[in-house]
N, C-alpha and C positions, 0 to 999 in steps of 0.2 A: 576785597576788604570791606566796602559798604554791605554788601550782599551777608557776610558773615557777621557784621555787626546788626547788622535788621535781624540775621533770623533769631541772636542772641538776644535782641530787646524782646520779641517777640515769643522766645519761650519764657524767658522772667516774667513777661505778662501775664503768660497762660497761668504760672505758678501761681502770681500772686492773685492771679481770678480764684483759682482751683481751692484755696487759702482762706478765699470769703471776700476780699479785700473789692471793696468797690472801687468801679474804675469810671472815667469818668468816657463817655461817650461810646462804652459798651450797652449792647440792647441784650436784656434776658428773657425776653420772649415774658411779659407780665401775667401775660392772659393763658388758659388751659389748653389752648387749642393748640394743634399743630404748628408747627416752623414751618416757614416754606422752605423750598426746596433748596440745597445748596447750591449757589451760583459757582459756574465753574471758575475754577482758582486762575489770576488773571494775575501773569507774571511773577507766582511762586508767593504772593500774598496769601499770609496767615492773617484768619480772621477771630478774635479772642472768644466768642459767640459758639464755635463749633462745635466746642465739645459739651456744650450746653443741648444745643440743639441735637449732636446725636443723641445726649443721654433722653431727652424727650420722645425723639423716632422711639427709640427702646420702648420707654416709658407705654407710648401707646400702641405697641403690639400685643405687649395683654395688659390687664388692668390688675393688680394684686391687692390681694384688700390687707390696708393696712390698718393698725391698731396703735395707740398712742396710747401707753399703760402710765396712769400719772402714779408717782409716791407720795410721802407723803414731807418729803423731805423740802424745806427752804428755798430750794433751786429748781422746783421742780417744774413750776410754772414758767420761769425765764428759759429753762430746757426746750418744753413743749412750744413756745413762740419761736426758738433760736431752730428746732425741726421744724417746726409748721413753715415758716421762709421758706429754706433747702427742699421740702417736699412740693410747693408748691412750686417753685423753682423749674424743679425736674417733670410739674405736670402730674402729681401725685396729689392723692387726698386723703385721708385718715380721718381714722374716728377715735376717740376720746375714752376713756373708762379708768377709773380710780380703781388702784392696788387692790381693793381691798372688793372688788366685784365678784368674788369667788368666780364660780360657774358660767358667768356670763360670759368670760373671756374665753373659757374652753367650747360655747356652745358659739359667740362668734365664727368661731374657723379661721383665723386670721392667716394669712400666708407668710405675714414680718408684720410682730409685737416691736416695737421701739419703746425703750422704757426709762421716762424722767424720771430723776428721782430717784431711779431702781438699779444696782450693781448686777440685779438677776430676777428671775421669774417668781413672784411668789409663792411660796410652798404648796405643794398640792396643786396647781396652773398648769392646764397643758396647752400649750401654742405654737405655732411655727417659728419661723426662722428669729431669734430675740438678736437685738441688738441696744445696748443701753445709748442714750442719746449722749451722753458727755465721751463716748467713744466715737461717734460721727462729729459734734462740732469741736473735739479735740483733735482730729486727724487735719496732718499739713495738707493734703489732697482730700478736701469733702465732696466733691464731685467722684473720685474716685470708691470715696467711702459707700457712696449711695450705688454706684454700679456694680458694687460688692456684694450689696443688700438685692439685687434684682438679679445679679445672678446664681444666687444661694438661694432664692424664689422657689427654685424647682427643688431645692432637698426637704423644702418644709414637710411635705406630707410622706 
C-alpha cells in the first residue's frame, strides 16, 4: 500500500516537472555541462531530476544547431525567453534572427528553426526541422516536446 502510494506521488511529480511547474528541492542541472552519472536506484527510488538529465546525455551526443526565428508579433519576445529557459534547461543553445532575415536563415543551415511569434516558416525560407514555440510551451509534457524536437534532428536535411 505505501510502496503504491510513493510510486503514485511520484509520477504526479514527474508530470507536474514535465509541465514546467517548479518544485521545490529538485536540481536541473543550472549549468551546460554534463550530469553526472546516474546513481544506482536504492530501493526502487524515483528521482524527479532523471528524465532531465537523460534528455541532456541526449543533448550532448551531438550538438544541433539551433535557430530562434523571432516574429514580429506582441508575444514574441516573452516566447523566445519562455524557449531560451527549456533549451538551456536541456543543455541547448540557440541563435537568434528576426523573420524578416531572408536568406540568412537559409544560408544558417539550421537543424531545428523554433519560431516565436511565427505559426510557420516565412515565405520563400528554407530550414530544417520548424517547430513554433507556443506549441512547445503549450504542450502538458515540454520535456517530451524537446525530445521530439531532437529526434526529428535527423529528418532535417
Amino acid at each position: 500500500m505505501i510502496q503504491a502510494q510513493a510510486a503514485a506521488a511520484a509520477t504526479a511529480r514527474e508530470a507536474r516537472m514535465r509541465a514546467g511547474e517548479e518544485l521545490l528541492g529538485v536540481t536541473l542541472q543550472p549549468t551546460g555541462g554534463m550530469p553526472p552519472e546516474i546513481l544506482a536506484a536504492f530501493s526502487a527510488v524515483r528521482r524527479p531530476a532523471a528524465c532531465v538529465e537523460a534528455l541532456r546525455r541526449r543533448t550532448a551526443e551531438f550538438s544541433p544547431r539551433i535557430l530562434i526565428l523571432r516574429g514580429a508579433t506582441d508575444n514574441a519576445v516573452a516566447e523566445e525567453r519562455g524557449i531560451r529557459r527549456w533549451l538551456g534547461m536541456a543543455g541547448l543553445q540557440a541563435v537568434t534572427l528576426d523573420a524578416g532575415s531572408g536568406s540568412a536563415v537559409s544560408d544558417a543551415r539550421p537543424d531545428i528553426v523554433i519560431g516565436c511569434g511565427l505559426a510557420a516558416l516565412p515565405e520563400g525560407v528554407e530550414a530544417g526541422n520548424f517547430r513554433s514555440a507556443a506549441a512547445i510551451l503549450d504542450a502538458g509534457d515540454r520535456i517530451a516536446a524537446l525530445e521530439d524536437l531532437l529526434v526529428r534532428k535527423g529528418d532535417a536535411r
